[in-house]
PDB file of the backbone (N, CA, C, O) and the ligand in Angstrom, with CONECT records:
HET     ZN  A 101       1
ATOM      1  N   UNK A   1     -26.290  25.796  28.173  1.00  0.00           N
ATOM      2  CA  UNK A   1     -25.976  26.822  27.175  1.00  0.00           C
ATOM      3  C   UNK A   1     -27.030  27.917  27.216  1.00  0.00           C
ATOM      4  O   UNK A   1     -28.070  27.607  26.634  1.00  0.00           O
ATOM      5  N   UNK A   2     -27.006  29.048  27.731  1.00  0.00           N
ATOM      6  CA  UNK A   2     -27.488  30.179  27.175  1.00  0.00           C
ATOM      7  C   UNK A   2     -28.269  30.458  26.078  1.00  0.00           C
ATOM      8  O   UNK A   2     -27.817  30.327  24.941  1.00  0.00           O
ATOM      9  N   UNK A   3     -29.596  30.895  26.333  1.00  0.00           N
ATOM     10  CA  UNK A   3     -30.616  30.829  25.303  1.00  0.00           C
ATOM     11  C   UNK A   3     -31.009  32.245  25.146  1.00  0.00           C
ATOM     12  O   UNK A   3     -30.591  32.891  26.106  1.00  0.00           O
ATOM     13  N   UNK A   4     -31.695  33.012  24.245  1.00  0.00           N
ATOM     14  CA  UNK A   4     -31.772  34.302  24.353  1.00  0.00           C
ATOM     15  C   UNK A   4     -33.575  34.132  24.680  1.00  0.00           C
ATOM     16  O   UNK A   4     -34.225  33.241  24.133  1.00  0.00           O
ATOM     17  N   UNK A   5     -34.314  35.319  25.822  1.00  0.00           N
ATOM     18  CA  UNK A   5     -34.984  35.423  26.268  1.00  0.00           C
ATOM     19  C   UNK A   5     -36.138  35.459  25.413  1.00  0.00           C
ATOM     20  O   UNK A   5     -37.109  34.707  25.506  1.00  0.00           O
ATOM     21  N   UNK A   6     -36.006  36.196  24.743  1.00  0.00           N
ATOM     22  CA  UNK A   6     -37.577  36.517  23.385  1.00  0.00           C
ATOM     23  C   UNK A   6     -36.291  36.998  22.031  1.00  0.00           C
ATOM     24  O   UNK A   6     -35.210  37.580  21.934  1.00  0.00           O
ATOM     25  N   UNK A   7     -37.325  36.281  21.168  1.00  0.00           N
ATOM     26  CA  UNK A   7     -36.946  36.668  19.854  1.00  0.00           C
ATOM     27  C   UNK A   7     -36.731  37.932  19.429  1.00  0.00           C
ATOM     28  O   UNK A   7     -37.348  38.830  20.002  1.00  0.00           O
ATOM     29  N   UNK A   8     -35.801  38.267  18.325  1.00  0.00           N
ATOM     30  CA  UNK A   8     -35.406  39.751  18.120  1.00  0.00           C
ATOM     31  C   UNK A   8     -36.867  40.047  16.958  1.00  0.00           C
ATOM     32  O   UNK A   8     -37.591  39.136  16.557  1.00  0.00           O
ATOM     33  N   UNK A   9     -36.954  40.820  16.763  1.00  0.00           N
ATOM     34  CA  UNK A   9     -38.160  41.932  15.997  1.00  0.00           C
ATOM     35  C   UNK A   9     -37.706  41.476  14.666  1.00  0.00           C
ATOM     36  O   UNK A   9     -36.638  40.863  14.653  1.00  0.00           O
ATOM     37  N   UNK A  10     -38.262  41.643  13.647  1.00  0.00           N
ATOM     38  CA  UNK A  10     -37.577  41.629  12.400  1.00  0.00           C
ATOM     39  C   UNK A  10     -36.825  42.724  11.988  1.00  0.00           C
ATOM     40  O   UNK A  10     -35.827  42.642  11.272  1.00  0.00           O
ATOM     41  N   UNK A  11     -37.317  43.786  12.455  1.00  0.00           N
ATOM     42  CA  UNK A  11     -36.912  45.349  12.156  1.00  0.00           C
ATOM     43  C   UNK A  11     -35.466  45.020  12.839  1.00  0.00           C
ATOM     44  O   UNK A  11     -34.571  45.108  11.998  1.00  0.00           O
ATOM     45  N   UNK A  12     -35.053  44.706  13.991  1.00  0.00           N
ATOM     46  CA  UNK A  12     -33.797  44.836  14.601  1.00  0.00           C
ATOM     47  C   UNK A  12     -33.560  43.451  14.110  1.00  0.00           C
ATOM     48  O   UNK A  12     -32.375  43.761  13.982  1.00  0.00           O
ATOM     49  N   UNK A  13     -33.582  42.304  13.746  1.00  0.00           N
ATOM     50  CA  UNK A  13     -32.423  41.819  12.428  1.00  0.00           C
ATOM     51  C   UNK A  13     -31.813  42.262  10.759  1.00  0.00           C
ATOM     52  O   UNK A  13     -30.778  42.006  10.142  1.00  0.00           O
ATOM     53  N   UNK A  14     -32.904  42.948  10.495  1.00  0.00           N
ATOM     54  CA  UNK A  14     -32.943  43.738   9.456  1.00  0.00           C
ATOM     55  C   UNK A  14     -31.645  44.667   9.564  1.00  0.00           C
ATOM     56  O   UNK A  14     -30.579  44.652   8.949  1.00  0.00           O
ATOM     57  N   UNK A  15     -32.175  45.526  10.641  1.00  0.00           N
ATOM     58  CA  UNK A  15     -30.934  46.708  11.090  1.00  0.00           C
ATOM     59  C   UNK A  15     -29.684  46.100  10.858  1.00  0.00           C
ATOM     60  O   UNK A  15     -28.903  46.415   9.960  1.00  0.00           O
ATOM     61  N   UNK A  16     -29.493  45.033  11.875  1.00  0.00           N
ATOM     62  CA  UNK A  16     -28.429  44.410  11.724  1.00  0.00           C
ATOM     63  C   UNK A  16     -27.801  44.036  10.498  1.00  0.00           C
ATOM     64  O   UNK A  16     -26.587  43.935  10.319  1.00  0.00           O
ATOM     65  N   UNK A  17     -28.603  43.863   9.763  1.00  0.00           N
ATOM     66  CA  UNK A  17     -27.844  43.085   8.090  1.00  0.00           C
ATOM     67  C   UNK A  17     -27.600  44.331   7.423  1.00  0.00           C
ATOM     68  O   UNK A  17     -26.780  44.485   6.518  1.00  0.00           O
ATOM     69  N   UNK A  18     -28.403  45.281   7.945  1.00  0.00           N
ATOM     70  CA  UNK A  18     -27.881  46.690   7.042  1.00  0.00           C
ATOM     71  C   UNK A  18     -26.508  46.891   6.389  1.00  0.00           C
ATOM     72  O   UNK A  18     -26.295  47.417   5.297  1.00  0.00           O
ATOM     73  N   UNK A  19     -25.464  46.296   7.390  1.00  0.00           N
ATOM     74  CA  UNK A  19     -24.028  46.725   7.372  1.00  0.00           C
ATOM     75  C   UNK A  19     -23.370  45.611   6.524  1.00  0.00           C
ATOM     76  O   UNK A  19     -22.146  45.667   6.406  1.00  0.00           O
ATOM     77  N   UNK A  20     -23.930  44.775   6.021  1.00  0.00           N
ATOM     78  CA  UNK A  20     -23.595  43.720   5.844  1.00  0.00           C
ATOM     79  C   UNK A  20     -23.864  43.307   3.995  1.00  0.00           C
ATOM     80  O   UNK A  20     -24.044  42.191   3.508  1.00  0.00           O
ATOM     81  N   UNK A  21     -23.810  44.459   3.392  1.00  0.00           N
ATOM     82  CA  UNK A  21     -23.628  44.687   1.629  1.00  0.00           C
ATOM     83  C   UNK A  21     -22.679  44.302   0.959  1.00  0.00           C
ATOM     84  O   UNK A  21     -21.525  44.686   1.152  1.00  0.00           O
ATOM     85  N   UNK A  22     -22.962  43.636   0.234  1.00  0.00           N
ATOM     86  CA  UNK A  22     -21.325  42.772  -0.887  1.00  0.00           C
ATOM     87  C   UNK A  22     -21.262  44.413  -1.303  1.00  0.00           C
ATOM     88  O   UNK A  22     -22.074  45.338  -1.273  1.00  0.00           O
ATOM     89  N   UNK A  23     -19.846  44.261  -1.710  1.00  0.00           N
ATOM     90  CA  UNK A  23     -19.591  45.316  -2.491  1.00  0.00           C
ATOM     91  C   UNK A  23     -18.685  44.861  -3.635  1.00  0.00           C
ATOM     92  O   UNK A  23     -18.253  43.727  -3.427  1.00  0.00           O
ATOM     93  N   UNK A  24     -18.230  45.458  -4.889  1.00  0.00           N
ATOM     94  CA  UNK A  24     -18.052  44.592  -6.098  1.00  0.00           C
ATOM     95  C   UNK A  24     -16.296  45.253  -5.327  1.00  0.00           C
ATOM     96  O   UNK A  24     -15.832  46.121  -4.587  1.00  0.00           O
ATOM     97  N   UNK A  25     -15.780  43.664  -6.481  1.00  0.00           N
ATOM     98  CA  UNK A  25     -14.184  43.272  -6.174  1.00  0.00           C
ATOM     99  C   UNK A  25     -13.445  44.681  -6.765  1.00  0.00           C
ATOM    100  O   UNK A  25     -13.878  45.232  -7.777  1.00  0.00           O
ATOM    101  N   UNK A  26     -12.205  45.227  -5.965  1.00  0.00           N
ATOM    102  CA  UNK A  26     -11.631  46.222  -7.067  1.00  0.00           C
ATOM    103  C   UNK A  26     -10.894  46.133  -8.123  1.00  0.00           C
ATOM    104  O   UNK A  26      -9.696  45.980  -7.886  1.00  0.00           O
ATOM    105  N   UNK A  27     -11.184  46.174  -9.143  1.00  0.00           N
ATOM    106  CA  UNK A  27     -10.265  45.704 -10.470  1.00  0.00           C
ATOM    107  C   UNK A  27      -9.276  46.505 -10.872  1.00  0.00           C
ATOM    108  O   UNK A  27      -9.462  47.720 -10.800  1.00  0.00           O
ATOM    109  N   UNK A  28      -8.081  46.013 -11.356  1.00  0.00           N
ATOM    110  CA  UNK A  28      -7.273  47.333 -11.687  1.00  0.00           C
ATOM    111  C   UNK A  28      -6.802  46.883 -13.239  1.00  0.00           C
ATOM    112  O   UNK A  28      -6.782  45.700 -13.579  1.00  0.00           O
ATOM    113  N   UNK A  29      -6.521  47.711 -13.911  1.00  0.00           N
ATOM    114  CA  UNK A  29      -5.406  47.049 -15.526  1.00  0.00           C
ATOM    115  C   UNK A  29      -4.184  46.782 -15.132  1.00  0.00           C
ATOM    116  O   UNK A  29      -3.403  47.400 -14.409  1.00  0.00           O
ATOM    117  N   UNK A  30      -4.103  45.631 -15.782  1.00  0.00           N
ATOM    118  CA  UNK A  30      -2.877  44.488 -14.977  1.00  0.00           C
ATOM    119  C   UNK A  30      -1.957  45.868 -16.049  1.00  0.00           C
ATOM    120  O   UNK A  30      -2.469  46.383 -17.043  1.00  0.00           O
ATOM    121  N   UNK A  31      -0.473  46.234 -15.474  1.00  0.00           N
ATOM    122  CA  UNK A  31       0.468  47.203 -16.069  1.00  0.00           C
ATOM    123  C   UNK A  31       1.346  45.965 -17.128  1.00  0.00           C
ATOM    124  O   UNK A  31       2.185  46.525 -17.834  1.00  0.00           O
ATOM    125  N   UNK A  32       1.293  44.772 -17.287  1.00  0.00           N
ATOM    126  CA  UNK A  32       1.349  44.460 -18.732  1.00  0.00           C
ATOM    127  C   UNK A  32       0.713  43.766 -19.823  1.00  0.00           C
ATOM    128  O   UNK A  32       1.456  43.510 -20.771  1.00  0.00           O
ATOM    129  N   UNK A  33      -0.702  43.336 -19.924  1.00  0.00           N
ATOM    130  CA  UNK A  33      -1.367  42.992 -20.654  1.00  0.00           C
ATOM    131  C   UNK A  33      -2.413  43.921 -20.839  1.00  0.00           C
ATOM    132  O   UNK A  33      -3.083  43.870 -21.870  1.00  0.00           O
ATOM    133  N   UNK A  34      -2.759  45.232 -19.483  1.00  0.00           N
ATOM    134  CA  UNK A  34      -3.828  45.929 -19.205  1.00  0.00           C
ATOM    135  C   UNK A  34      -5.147  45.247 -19.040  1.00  0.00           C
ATOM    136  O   UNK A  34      -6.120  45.873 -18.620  1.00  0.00           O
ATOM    137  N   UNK A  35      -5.209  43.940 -19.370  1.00  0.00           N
ATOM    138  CA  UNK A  35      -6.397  43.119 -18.468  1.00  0.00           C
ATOM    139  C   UNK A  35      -7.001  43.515 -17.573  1.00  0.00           C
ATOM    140  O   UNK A  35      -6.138  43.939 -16.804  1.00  0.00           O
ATOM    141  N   UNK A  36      -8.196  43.710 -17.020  1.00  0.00           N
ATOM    142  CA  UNK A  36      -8.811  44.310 -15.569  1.00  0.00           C
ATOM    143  C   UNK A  36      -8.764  42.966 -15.059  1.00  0.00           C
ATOM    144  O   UNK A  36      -9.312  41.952 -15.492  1.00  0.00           O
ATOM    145  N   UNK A  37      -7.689  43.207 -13.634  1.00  0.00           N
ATOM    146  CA  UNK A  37      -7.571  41.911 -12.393  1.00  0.00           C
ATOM    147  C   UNK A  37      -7.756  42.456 -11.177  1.00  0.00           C
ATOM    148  O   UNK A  37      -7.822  43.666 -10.963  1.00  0.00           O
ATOM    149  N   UNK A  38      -7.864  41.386 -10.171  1.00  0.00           N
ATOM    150  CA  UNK A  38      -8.579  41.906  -9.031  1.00  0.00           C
ATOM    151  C   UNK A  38      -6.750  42.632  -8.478  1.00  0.00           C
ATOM    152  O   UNK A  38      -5.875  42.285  -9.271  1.00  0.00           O
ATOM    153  N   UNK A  39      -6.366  43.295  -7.582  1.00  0.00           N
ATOM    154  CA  UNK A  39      -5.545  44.648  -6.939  1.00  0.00           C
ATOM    155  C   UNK A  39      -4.952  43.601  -6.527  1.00  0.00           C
ATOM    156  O   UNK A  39      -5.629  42.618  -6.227  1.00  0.00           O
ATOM    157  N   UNK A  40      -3.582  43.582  -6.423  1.00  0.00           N
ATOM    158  CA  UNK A  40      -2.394  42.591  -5.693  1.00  0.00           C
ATOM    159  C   UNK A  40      -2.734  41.325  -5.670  1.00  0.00           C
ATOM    160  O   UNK A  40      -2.777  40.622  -4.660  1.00  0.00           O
ATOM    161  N   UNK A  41      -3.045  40.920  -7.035  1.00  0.00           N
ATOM    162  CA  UNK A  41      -3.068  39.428  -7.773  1.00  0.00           C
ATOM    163  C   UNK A  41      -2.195  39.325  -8.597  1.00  0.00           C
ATOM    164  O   UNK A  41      -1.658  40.402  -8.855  1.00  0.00           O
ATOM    165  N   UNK A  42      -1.723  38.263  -9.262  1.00  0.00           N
ATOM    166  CA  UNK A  42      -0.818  37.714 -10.435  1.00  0.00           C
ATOM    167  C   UNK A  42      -1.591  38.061 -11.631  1.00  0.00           C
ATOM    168  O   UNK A  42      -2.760  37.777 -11.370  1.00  0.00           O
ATOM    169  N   UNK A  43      -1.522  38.434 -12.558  1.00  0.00           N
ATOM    170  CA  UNK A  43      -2.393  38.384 -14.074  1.00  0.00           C
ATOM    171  C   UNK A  43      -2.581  37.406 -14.484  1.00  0.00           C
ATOM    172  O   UNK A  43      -1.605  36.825 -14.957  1.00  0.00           O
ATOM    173  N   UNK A  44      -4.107  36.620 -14.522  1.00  0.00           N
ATOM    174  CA  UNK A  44      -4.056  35.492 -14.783  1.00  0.00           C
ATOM    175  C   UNK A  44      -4.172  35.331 -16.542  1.00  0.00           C
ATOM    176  O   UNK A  44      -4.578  34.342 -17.153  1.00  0.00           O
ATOM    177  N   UNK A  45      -3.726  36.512 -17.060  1.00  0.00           N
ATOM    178  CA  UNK A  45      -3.427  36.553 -18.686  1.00  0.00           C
ATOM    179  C   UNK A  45      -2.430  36.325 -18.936  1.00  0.00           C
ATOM    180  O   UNK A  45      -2.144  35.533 -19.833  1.00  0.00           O
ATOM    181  N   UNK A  46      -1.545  36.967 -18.200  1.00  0.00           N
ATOM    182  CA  UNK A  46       0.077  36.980 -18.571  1.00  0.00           C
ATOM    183  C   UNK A  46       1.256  36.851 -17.658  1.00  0.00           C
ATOM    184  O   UNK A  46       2.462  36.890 -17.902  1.00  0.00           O
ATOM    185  N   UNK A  47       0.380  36.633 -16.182  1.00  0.00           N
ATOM    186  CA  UNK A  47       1.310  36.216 -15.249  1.00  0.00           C
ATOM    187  C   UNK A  47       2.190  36.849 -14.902  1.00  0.00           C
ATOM    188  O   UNK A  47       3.219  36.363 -14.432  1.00  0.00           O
ATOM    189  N   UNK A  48       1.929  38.352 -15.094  1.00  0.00           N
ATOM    190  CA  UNK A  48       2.929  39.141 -14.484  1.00  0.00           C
ATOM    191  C   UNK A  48       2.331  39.842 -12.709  1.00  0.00           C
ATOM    192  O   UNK A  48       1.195  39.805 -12.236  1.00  0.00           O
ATOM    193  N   UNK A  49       3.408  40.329 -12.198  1.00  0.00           N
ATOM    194  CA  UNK A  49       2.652  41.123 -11.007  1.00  0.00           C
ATOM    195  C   UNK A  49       3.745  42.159 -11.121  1.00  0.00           C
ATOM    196  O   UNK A  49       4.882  41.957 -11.548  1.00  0.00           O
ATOM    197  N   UNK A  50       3.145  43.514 -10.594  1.00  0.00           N
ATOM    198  CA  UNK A  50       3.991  44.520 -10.641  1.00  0.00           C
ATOM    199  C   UNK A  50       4.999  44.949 -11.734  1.00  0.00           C
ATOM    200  O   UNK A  50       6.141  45.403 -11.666  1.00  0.00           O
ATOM    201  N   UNK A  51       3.990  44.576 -13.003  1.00  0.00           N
ATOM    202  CA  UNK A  51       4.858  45.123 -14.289  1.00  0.00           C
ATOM    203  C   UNK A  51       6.361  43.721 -14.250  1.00  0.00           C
ATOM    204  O   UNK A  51       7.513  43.839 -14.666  1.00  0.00           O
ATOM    205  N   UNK A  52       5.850  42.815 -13.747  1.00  0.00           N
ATOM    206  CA  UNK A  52       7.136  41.790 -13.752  1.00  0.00           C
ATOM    207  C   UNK A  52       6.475  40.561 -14.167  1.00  0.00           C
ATOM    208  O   UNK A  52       5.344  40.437 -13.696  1.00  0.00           O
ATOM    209  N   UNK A  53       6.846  39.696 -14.860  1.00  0.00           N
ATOM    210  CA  UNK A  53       6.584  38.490 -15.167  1.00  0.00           C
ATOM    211  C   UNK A  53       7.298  37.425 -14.365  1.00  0.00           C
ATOM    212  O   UNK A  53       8.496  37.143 -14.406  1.00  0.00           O
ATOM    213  N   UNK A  54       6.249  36.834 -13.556  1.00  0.00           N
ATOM    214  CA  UNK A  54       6.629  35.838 -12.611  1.00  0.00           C
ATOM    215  C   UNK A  54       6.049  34.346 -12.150  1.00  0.00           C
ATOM    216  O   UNK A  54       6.296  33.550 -11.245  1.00  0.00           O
ATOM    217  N   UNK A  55       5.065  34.423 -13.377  1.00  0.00           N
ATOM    218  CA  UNK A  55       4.457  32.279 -13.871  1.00  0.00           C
ATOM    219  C   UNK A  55       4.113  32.688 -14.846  1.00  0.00           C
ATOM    220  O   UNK A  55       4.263  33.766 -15.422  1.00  0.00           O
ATOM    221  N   UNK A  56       3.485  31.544 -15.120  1.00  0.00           N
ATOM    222  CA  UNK A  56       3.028  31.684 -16.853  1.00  0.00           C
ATOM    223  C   UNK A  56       2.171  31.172 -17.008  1.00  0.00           C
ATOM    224  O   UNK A  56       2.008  29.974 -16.777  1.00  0.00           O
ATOM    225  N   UNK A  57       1.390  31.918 -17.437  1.00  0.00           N
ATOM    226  CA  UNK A  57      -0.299  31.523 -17.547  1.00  0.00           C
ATOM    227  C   UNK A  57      -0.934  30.339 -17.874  1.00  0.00           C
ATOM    228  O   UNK A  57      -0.522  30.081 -19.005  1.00  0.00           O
ATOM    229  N   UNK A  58      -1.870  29.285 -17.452  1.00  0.00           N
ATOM    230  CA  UNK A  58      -1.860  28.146 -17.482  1.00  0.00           C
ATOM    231  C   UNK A  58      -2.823  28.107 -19.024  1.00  0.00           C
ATOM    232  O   UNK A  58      -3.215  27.103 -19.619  1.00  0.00           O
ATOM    233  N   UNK A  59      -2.981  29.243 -19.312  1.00  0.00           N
ATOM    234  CA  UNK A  59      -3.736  28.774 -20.360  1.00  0.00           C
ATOM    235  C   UNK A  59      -2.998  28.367 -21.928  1.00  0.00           C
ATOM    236  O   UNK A  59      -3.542  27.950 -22.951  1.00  0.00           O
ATOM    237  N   UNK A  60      -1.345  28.716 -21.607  1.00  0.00           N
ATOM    238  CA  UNK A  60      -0.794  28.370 -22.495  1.00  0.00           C
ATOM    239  C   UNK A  60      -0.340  27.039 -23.051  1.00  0.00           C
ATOM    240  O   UNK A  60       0.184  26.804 -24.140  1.00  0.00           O
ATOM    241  N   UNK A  61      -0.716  26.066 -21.878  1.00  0.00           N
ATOM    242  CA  UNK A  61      -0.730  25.028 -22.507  1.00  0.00           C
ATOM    243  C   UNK A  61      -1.884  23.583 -22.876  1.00  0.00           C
ATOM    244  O   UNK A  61      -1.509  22.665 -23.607  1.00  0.00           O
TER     245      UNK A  61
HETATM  246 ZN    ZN A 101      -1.543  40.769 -17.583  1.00  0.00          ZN2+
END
């Protein structure tokens, strides 16, 4: 197996992770409870998607 010759620098692993930033989830207001949910999810308030009700929220029972 292939070993790499000399170790990388810290500066050039560093570089490397540069690109590599969480960035926060996009939330949108669910169109029938207006809840902020993450973009092309189910509402986990009211279980609708696309202004449609389609399960039902587990917290109702
Ligand atoms: Zn909702």
């Amino acid at each position: 197996m292939p070993l790499p010759k000399r170790r990388h620098s810290q500066a050039r692993g560093r570089k490397r992770r540069t690109n590599q930033a969480l960035t926060a989830p996009t939330l949108v207001a669910c169109r029938h409870c207006h809840q902020k949910i993450p973009a092309h999810t189910i509402c986990t308030n009211c279980g609708s998607y696309g202004g449609r009700v389609v399960a039902t929220p587990k917290k109702e029972t």
